[in-house]
MDTraj code that builds the backbone (N, CA, C; nanometers):
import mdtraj as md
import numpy as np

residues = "UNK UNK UNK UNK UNK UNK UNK UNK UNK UNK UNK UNK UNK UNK UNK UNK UNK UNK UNK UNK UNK UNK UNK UNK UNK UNK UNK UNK UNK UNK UNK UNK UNK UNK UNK UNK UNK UNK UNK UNK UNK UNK UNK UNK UNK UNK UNK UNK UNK UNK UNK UNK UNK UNK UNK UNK UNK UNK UNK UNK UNK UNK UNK UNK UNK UNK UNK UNK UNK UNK UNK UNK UNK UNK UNK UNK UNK UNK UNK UNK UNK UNK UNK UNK UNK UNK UNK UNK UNK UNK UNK UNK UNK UNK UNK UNK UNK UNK UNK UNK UNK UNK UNK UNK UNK UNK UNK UNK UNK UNK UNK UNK UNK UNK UNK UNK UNK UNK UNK UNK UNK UNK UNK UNK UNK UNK UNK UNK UNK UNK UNK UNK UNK UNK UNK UNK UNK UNK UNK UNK UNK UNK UNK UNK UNK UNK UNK UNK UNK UNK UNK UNK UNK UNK UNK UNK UNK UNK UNK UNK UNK UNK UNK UNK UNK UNK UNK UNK UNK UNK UNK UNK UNK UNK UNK UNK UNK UNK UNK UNK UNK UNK UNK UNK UNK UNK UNK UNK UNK UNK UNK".split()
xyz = np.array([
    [-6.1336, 1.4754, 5.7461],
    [-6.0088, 1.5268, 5.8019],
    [-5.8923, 1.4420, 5.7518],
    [-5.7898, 1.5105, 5.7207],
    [-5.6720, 1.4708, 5.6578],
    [-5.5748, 1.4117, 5.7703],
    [-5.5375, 1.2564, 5.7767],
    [-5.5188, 1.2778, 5.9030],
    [-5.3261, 1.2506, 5.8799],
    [-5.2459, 1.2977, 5.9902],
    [-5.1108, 1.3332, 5.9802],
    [-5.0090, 1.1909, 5.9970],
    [-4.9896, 1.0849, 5.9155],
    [-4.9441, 0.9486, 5.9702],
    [-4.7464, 1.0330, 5.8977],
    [-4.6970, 0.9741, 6.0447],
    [-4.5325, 1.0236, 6.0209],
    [-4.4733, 0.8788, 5.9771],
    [-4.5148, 0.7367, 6.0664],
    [-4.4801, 0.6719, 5.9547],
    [-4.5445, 0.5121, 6.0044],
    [-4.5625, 0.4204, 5.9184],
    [-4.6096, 0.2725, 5.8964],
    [-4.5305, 0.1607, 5.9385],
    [-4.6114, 0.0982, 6.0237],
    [-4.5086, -0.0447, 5.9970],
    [-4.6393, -0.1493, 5.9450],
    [-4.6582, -0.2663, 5.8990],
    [-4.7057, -0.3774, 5.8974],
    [-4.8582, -0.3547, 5.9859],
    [-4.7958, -0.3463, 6.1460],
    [-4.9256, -0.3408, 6.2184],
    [-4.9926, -0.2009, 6.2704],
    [-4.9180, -0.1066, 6.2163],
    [-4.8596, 0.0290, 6.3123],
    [-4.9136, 0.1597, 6.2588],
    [-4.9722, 0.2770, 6.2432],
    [-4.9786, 0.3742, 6.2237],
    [-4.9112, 0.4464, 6.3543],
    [-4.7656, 0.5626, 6.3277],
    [-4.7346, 0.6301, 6.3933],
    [-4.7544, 0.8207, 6.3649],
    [-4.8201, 0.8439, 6.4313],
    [-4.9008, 0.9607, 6.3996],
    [-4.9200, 1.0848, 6.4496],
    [-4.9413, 1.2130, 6.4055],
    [-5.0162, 1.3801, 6.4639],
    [-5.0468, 1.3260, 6.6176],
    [-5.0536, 1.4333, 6.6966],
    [-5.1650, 1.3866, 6.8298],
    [-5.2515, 1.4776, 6.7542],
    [-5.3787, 1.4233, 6.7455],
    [-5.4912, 1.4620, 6.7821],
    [-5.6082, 1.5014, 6.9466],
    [-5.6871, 1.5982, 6.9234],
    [-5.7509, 1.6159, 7.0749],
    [-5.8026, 1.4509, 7.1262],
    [-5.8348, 1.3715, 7.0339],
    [-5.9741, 1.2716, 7.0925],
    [-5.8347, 1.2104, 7.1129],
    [-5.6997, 1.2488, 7.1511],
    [-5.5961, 1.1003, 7.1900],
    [-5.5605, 1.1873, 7.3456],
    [-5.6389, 1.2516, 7.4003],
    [-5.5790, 1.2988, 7.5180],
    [-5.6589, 1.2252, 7.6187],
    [-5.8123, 1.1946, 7.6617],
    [-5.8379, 1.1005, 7.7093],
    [-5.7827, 0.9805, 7.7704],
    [-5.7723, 0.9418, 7.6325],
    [-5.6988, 0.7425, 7.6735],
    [-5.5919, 0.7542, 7.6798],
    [-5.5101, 0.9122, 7.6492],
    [-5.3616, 0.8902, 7.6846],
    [-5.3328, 0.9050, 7.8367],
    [-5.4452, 1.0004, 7.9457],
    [-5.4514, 1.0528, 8.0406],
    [-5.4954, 0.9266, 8.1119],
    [-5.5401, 0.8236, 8.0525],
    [-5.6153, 0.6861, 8.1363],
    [-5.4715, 0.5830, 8.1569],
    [-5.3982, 0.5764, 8.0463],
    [-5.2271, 0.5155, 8.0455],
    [-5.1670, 0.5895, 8.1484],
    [-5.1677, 0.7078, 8.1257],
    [-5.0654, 0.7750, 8.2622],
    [-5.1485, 0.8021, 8.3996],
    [-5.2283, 0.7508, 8.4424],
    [-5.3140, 0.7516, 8.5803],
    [-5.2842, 0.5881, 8.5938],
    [-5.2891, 0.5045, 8.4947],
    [-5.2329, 0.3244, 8.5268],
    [-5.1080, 0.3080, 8.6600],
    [-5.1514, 0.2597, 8.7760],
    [-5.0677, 0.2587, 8.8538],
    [-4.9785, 0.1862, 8.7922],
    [-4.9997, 0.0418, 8.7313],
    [-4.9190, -0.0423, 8.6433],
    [-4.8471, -0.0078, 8.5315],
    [-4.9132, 0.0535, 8.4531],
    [-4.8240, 0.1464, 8.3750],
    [-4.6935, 0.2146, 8.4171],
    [-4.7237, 0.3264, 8.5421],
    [-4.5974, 0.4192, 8.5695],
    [-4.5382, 0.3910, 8.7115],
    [-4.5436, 0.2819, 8.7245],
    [-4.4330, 0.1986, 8.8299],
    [-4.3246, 0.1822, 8.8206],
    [-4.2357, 0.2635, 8.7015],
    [-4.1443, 0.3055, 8.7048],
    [-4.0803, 0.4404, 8.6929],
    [-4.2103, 0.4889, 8.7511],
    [-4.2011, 0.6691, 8.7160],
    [-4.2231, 0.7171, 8.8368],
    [-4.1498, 0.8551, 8.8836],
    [-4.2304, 0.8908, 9.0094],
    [-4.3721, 0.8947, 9.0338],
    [-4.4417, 0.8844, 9.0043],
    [-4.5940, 0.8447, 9.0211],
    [-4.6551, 0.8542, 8.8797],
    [-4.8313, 0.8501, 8.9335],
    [-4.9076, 0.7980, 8.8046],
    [-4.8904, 0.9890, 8.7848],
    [-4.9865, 1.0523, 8.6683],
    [-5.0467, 1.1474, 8.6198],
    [-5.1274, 1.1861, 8.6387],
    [-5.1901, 1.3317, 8.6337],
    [-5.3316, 1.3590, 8.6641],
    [-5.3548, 1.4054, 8.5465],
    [-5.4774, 1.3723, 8.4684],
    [-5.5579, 1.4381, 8.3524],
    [-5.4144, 1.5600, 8.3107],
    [-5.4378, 1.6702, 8.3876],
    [-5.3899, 1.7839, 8.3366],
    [-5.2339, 1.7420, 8.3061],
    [-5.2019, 1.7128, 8.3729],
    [-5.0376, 1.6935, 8.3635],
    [-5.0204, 1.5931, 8.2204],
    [-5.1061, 1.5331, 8.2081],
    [-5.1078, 1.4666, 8.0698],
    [-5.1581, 1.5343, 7.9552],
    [-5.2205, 1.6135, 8.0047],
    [-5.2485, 1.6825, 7.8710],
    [-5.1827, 1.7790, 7.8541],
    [-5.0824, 1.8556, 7.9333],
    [-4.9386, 1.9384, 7.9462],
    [-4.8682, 1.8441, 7.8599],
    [-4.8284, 1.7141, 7.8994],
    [-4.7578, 1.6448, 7.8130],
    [-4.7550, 1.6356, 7.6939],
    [-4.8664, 1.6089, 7.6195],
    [-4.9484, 1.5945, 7.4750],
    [-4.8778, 1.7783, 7.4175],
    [-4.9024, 1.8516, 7.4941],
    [-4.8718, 1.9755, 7.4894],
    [-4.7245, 2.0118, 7.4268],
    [-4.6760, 1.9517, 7.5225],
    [-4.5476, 1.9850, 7.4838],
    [-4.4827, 1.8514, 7.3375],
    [-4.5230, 1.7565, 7.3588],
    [-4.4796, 1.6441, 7.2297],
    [-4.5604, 1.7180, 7.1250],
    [-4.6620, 1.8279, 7.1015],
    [-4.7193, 1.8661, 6.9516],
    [-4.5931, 1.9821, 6.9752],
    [-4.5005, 2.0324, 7.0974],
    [-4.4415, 2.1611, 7.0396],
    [-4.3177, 2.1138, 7.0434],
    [-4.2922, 2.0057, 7.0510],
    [-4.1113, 1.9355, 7.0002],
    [-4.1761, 1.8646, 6.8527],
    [-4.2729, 1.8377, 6.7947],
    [-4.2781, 1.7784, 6.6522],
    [-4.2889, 1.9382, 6.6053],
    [-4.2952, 2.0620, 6.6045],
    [-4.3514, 2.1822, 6.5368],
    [-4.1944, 2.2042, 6.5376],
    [-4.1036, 2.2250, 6.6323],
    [-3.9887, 2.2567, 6.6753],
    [-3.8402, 2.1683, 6.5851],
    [-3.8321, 2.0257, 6.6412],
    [-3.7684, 1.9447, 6.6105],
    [-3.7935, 1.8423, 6.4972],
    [-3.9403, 1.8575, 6.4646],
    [-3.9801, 1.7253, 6.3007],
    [-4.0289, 1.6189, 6.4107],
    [-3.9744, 1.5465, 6.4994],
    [-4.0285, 1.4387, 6.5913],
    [-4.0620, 1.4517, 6.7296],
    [-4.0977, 1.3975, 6.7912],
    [-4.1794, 1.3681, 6.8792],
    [-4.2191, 1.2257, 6.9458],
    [-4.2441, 1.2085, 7.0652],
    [-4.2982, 1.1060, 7.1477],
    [-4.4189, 1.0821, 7.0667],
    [-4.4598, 1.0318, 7.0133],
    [-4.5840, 1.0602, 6.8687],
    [-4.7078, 0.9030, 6.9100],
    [-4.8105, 0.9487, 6.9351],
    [-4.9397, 0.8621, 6.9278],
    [-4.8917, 0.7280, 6.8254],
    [-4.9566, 0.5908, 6.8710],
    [-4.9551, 0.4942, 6.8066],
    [-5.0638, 0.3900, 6.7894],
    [-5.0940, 0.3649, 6.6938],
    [-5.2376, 0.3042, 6.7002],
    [-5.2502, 0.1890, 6.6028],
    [-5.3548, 0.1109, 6.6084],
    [-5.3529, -0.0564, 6.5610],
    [-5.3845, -0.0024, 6.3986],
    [-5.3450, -0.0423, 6.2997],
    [-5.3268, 0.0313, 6.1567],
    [-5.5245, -0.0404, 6.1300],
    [-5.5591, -0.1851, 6.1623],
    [-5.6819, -0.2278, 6.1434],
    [-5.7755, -0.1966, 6.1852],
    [-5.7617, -0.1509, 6.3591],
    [-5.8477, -0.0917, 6.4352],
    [-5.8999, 0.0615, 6.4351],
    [-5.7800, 0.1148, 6.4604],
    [-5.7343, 0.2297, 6.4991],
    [-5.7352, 0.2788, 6.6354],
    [-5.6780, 0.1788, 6.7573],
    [-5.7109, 0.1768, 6.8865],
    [-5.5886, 0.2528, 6.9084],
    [-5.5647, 0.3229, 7.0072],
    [-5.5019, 0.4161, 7.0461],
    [-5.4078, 0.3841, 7.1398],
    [-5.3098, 0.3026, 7.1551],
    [-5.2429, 0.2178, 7.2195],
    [-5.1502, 0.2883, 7.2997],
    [-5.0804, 0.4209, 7.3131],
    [-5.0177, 0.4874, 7.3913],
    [-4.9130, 0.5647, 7.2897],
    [-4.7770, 0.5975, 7.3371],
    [-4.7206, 0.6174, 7.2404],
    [-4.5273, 0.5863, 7.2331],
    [-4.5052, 0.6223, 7.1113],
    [-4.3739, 0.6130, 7.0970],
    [-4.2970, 0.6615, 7.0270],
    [-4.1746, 0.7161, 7.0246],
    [-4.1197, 0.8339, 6.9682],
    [-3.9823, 0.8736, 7.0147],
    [-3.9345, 0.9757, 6.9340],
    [-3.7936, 1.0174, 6.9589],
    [-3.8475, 1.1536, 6.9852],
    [-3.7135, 1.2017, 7.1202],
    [-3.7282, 1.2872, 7.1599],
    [-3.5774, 1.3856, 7.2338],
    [-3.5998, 1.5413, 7.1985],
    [-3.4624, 1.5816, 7.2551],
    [-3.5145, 1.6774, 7.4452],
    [-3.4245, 1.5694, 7.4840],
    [-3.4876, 1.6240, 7.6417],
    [-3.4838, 1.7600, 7.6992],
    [-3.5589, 1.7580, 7.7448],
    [-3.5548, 1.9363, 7.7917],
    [-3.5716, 1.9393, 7.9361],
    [-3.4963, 1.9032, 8.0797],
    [-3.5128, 1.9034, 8.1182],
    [-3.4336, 1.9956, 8.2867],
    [-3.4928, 2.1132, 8.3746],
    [-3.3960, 2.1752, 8.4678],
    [-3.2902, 2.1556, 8.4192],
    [-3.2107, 2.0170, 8.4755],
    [-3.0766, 2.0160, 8.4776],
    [-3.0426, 1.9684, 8.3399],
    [-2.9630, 1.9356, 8.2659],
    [-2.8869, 1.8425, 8.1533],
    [-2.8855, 1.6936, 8.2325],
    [-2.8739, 1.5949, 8.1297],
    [-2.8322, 1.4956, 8.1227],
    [-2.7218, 1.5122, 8.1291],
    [-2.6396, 1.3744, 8.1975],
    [-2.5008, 1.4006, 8.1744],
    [-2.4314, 1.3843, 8.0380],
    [-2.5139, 1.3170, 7.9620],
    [-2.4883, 1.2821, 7.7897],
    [-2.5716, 1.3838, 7.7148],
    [-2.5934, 1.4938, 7.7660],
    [-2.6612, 1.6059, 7.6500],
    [-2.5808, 1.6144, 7.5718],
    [-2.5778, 1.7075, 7.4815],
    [-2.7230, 1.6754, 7.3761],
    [-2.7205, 1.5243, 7.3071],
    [-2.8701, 1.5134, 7.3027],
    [-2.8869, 1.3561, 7.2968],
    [-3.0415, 1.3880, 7.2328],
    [-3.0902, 1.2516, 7.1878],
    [-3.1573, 1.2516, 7.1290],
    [-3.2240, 1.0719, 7.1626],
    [-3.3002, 1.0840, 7.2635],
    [-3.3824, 0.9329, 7.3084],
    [-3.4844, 0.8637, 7.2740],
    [-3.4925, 0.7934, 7.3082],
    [-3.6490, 0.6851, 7.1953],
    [-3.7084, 0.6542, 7.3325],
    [-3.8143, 0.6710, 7.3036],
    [-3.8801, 0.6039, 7.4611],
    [-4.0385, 0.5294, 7.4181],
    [-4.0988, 0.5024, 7.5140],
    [-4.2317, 0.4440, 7.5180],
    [-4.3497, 0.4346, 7.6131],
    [-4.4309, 0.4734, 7.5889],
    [-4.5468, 0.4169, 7.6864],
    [-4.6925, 0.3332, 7.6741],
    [-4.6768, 0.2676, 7.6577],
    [-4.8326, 0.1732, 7.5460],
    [-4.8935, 0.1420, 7.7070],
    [-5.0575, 0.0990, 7.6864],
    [-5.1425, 0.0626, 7.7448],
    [-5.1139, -0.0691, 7.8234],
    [-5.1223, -0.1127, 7.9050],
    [-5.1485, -0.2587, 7.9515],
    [-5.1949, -0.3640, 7.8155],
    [-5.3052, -0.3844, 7.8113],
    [-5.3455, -0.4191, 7.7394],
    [-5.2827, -0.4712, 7.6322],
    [-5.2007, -0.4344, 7.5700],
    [-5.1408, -0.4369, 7.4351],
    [-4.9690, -0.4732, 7.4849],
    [-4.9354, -0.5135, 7.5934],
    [-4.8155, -0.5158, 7.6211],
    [-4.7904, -0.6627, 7.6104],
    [-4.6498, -0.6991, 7.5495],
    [-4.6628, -0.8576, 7.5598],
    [-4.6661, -0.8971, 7.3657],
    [-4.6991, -0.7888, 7.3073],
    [-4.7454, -0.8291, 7.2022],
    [-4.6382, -0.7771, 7.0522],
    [-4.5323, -0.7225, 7.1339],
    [-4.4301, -0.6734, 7.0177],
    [-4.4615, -0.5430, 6.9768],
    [-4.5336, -0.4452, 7.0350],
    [-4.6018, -0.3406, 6.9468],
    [-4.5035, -0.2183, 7.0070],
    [-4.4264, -0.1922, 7.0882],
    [-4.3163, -0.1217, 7.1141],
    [-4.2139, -0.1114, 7.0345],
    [-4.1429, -0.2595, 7.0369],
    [-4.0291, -0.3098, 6.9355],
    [-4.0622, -0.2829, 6.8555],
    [-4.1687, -0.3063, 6.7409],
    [-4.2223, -0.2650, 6.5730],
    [-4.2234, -0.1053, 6.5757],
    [-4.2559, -0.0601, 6.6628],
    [-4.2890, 0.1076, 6.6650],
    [-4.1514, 0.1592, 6.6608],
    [-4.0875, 0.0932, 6.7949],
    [-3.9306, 0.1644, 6.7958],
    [-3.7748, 0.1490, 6.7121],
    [-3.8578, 0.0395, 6.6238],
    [-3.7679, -0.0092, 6.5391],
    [-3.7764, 0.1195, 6.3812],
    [-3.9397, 0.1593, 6.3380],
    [-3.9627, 0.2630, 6.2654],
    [-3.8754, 0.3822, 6.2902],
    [-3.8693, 0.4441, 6.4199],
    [-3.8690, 0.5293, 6.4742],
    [-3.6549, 0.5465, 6.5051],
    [-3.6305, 0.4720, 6.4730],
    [-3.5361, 0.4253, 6.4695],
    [-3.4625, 0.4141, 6.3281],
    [-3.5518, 0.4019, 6.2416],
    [-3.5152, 0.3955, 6.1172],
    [-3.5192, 0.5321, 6.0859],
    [-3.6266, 0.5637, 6.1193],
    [-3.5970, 0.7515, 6.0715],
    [-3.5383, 0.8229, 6.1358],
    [-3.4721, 0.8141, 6.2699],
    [-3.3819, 0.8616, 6.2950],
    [-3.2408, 0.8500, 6.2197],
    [-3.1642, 0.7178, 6.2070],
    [-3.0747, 0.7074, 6.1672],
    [-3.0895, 0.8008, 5.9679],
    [-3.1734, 0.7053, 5.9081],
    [-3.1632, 0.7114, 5.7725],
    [-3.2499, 0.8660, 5.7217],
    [-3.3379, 0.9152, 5.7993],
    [-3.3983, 1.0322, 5.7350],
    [-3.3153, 1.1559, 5.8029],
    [-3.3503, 1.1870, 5.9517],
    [-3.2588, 1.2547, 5.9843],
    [-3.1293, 1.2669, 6.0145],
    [-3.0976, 1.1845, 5.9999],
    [-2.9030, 1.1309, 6.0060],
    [-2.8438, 1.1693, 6.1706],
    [-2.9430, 1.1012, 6.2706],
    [-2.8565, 1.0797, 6.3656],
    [-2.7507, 1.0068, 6.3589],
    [-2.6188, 1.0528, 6.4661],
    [-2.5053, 0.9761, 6.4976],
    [-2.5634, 0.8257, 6.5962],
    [-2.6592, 0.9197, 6.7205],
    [-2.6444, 0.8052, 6.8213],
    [-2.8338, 0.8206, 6.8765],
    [-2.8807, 0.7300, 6.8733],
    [-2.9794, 0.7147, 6.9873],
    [-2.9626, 0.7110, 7.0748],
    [-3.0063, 0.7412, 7.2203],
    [-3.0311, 0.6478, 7.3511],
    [-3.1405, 0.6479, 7.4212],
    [-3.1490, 0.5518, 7.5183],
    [-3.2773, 0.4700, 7.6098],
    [-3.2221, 0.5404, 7.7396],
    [-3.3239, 0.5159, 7.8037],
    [-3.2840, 0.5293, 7.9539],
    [-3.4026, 0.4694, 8.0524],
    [-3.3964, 0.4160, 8.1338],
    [-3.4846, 0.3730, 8.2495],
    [-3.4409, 0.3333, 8.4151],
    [-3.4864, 0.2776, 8.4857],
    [-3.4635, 0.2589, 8.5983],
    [-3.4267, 0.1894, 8.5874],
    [-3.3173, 0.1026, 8.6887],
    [-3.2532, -0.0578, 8.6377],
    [-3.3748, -0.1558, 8.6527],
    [-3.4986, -0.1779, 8.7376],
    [-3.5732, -0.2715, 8.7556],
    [-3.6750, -0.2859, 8.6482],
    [-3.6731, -0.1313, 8.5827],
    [-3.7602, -0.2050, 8.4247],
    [-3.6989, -0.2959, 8.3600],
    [-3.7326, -0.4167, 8.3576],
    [-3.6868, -0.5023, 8.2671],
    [-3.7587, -0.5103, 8.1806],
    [-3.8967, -0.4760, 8.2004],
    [-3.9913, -0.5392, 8.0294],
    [-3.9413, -0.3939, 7.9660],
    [-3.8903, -0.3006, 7.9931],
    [-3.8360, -0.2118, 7.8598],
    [-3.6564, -0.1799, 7.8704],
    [-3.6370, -0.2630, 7.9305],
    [-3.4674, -0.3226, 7.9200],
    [-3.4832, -0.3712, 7.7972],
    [-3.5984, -0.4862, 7.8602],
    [-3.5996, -0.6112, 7.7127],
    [-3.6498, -0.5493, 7.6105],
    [-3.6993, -0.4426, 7.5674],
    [-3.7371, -0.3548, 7.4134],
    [-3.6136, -0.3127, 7.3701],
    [-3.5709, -0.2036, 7.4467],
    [-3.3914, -0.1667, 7.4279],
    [-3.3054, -0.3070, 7.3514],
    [-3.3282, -0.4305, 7.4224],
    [-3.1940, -0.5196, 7.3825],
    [-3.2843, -0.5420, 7.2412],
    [-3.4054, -0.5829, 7.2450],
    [-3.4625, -0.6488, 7.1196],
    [-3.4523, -0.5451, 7.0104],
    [-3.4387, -0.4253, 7.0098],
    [-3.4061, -0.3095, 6.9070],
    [-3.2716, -0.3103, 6.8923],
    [-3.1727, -0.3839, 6.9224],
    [-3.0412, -0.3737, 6.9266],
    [-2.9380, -0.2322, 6.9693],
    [-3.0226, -0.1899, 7.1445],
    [-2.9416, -0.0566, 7.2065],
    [-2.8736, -0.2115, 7.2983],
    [-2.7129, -0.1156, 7.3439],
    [-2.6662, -0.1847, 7.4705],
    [-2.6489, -0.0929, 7.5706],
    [-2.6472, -0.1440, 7.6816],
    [-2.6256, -0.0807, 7.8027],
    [-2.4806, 0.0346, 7.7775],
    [-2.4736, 0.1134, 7.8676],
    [-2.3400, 0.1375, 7.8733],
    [-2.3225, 0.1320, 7.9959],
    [-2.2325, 0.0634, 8.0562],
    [-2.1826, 0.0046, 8.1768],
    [-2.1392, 0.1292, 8.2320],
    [-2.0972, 0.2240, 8.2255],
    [-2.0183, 0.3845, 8.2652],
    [-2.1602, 0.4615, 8.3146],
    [-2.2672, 0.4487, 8.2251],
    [-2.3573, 0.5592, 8.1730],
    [-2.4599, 0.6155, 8.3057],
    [-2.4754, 0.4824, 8.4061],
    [-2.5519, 0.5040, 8.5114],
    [-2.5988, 0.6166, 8.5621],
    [-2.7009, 0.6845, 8.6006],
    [-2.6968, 0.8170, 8.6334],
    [-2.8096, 0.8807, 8.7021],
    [-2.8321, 0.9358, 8.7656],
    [-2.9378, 0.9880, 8.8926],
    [-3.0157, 1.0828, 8.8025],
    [-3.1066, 1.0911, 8.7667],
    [-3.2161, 1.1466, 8.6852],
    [-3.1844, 1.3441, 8.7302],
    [-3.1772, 1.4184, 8.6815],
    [-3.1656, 1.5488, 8.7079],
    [-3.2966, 1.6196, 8.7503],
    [-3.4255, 1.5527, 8.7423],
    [-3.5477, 1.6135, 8.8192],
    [-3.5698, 1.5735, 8.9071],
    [-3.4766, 1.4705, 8.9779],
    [-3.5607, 1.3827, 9.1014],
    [-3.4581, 1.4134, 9.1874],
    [-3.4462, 1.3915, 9.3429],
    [-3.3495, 1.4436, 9.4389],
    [-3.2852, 1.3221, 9.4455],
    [-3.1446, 1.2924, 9.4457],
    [-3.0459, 1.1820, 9.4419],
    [-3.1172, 1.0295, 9.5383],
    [-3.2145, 1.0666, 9.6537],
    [-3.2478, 0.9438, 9.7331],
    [-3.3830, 0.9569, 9.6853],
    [-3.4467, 0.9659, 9.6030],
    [-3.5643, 0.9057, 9.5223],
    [-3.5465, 0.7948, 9.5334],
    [-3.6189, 0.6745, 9.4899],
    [-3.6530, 0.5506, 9.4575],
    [-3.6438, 0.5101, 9.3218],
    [-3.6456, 0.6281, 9.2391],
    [-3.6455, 0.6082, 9.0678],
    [-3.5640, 0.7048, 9.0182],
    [-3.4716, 0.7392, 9.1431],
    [-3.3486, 0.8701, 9.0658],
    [-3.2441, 0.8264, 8.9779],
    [-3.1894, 0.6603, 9.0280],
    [-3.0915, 0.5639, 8.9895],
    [-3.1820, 0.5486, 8.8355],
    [-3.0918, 0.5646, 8.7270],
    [-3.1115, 0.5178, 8.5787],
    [-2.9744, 0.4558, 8.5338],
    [-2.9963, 0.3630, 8.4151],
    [-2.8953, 0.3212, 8.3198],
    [-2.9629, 0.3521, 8.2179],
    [-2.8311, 0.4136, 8.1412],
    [-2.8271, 0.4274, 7.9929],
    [-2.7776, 0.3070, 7.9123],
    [-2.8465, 0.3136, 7.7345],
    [-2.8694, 0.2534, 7.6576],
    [-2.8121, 0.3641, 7.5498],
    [-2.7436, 0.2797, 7.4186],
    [-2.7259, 0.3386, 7.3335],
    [-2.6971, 0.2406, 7.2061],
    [-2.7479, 0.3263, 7.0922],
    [-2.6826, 0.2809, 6.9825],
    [-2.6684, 0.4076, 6.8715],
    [-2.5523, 0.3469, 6.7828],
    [-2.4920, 0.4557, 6.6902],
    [-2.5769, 0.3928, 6.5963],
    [-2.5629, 0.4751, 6.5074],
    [-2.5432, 0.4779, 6.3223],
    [-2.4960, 0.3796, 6.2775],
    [-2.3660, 0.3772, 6.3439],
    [-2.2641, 0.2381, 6.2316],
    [-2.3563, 0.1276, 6.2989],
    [-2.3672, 0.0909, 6.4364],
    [-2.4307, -0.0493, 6.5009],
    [-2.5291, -0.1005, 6.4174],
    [-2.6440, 0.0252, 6.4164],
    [-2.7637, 0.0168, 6.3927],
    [-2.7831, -0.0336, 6.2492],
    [-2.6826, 0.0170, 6.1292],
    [-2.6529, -0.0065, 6.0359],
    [-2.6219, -0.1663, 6.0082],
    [-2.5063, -0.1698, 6.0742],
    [-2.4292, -0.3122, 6.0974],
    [-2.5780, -0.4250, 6.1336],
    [-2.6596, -0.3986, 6.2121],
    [-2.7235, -0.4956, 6.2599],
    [-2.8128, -0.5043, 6.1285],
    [-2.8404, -0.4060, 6.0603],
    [-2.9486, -0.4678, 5.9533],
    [-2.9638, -0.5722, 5.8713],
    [-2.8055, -0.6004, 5.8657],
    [-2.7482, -0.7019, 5.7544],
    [-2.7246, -0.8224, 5.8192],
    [-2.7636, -0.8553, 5.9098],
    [-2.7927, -0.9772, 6.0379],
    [-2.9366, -1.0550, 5.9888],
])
top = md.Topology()
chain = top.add_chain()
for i, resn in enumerate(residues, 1):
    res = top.add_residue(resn, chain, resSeq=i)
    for name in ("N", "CA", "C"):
        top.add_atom(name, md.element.get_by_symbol(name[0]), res)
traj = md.Trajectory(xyz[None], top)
């Protein structure tokens, strides 16, 4: 089998979903630790709805929240990717175009987000010629605050904003936005 790699880093194959990645992706999103910053964990199905819909935004859009795996191993580490949200309401910054992440326990701690989102990042700006990325999370994620700053997104102090699927007194409705342009992203290379 020919298999679909979108793109390489050093340690990184970023890649097709395949069926045998719905499993261990469905075992990441049931991680209470994992989605402690999400309204709850996942059930099997709802994850594999997910997988569902990231193979019909790469068929649709070219990218995707896209599988990521150890280039030596080939361990299946969770995933990471650009993505255009589709969600009930709009964002208040639609249309937009976000980078996000979800890797395993296991593998956290070890830079393998930052290397992924830094690729992913590159082909946004330089292949498809985005203007702007952005991040978004709850304010108390800090271990993916700290991916955002280490990829060089900044906050936007204005951007704050109550998630449009969750009811305003959720616990995880409160988000801050993250962004970076073209020119930044550019500018920082030469650093």
């Amino acid at each position: 089998m020919t298999r679909n790699i979108f793109l390489e880093t050093d340690r990184l194959l970023l890649r097709a979903w395949e069926e045998t990645d719905i499993e261990p992706f469905a075992e990441i999103c049931a991680d209470p630790e994992v989605m402690r910053y999400f309204p709850d964990v996942m059930s099997r199905e709802k994850s594999e709805f997910l997988v569902s819909r990231c193979v019909d935004k790469q068929d649709r859009d070219g990218f995707c929240m896209a599988p990521v795996e150890i280039k030596e191993s080939g361990e299946f580490l969770g995933f990471v990717g650009l993505n255009r949200p589709s969600y009930a309401a709009p964002l208040p910054f639609e249309p937009c175009v976000e980078i996000g992440w979800r890797l395993k326990q296991s593998c956290w701690g070890k830079g393998y987000a930052s290397e992924a989102a830094n690729a992913w990042l590159r082909f946004g700006f330089e292949t498809i010629g985005l203007d702007e990325i952005v991040a978004f999370t709850i304010p108390a994620n800090n271990p993916s605050r700290r991916v955002m700053d280490r990829i060089g997104m900044r906050r936007d102090l204005d951007g704050d904003f109550l998630h449009p699927s969750l009811p305003a007194d959720h616990p995880v409705a409160l988000h801050v936005l993250y962004r970076l342009s073209k020119h930044d992203w550019i500018s920082q290379q030469g650093e």
